[in-house]
N, C-alpha and C positions, 0 to 999 in steps of 0.2 A: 218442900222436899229436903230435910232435914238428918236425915238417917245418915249415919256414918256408915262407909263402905267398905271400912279395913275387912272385915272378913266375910265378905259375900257370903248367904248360903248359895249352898250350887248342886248341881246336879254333872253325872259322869256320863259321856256318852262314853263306852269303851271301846276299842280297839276293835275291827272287823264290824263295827256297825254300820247297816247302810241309810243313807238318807237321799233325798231327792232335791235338784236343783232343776228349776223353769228358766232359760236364759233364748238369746238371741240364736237362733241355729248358723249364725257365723262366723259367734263370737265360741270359745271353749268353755266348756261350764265350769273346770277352777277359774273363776275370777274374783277379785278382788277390788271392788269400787267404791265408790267411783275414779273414772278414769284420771289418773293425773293432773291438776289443772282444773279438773272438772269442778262445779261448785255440789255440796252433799243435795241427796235428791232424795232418800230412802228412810225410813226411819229411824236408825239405829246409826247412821254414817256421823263419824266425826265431824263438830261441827267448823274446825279450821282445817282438815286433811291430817289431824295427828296421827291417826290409824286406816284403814279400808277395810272393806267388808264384804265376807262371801255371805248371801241370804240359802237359807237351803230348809228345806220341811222333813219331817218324820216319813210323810207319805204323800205319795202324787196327788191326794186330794187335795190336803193343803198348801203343797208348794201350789197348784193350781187358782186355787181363791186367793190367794195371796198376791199373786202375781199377773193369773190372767185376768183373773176378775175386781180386782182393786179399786179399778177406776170405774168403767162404763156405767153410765146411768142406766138405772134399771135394768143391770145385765144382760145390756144387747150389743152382742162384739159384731166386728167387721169379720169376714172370714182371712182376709191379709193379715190382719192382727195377731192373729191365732198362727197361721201358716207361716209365719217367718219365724218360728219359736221351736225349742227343743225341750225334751228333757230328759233328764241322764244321774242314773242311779250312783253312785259315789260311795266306796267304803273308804271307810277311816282306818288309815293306816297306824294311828295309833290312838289313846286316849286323850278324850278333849273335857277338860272342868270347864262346865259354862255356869254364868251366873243365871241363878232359878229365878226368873222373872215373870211366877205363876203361883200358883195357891200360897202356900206360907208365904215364900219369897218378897212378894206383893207388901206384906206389913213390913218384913225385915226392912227393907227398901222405905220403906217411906209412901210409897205411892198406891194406886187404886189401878183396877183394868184399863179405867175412862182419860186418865192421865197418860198411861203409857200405848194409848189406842186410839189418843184424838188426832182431829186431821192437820193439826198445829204440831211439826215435829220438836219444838224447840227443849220442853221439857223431860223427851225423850232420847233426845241428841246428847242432852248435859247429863244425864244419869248414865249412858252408857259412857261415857267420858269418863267419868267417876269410875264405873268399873274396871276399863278398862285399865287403871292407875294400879289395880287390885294384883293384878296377873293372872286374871284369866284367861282362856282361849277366845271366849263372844258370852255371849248371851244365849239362854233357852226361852223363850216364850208363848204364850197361846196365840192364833191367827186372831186378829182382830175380826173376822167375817167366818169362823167359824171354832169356836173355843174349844172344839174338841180335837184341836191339832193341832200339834206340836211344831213350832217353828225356831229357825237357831240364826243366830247372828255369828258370825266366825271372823275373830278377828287377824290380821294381816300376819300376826306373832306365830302362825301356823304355815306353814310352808307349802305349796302347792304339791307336793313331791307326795303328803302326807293324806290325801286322798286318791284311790284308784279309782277311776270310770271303769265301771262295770258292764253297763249297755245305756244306749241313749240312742233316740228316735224322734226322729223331728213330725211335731206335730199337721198334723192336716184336717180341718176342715171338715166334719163330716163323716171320718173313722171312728171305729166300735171307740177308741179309747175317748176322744172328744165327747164323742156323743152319750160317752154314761157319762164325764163328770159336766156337762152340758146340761142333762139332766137331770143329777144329783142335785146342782146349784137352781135349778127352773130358770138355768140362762136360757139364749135366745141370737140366734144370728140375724144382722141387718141387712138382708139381700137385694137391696133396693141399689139402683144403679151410682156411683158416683160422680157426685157433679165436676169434679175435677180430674 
């Protein structure tokens, strides 16, 4: 990974655009992680705490595969999993230059989908590192688990004040909205009793 970073290509999200964030229905969806202290968990978070990071998608599909479906094998959630979770529509209060970390972008950079998608964050922790030197706002990139959507890394240099929540609705288990992207992805709930 070689490519020098002085002038990112980038793409604008403009002013009044809306995007979707998946978060803990406790917690507020402007966040900014990880928590203080915390060590980086995500793929795109700094790798010593130099900056934090809001994750957020084009569309509730994507912030969905990205966040509720990420992990589980074979895409079988617990229905808890699901149910302690929000999500909440956000317009941008002003314009955000993110670095294009998708078709061209990809050569500019240096790197391949497979690099900046594998399940080893390290060389995708240091390239955002690098950008972020750039002055951008985050990052834009394709969902690793589904390419045809749009997802943005937003860095801390953005002020919470600079997003409005628009509506947000805490997910459940079993509703029309779960159960089309449920069955969009041929997930699957584990309904089987827990042993704990």
């Amino acid at each position: 990974m070689s490519a020098s970073v002085g002038a990112p290509p980038t793409t604008v999200l403009r002013a009044g655009t809306l995007i979707v964030r998946i978060h803990h229905a406790a917690r507020g969806a402007v966040f900014f992680g990880p928590s203080p202290g915390q060590k980086p968990g995500n793929r795109f978070d700094a790798p010593n705490g130099e900056y934090r990071v809001l994750y957020a998608s084009r569309r509730l599909e994507g912030a969905f595969v990205e966040t509720i479906l990420r992990r589980p094998k074979g895409r079988i959630l617990r229905p808890e999993f699901v149910n302690e979770r929000a999500y909440t529509v956000l317009r941008l209060e002003r314009s955000l230059r993110l670095a294009k970390l998708f078709d061209e972008g990809l050569q500019a950079f240096g790197v391949d989908a497979g690099e900046i998608g594998a399940d080893a964050y390290a060389l995708s922790r240091e390239l955002a590192l690098r950008i972020h030197g750039s002055g951008v706002q985050g990052l834009a990139y394709r969902s690793r688990y589904n390419n045809g959507e749009l997802c943005y890394a937003v860095f801390d240099r953005v002020a919470p004040a600079d997003f409005a929540v628009i509506r947000s609705a805490r997910f459940a288990a079993g509703d029309e909205t779960v159960s089309r992207l449920m069955a969009l992805y041929r997930a699957s709930f584990d309904t089987s009793l827990s042993l704990v």
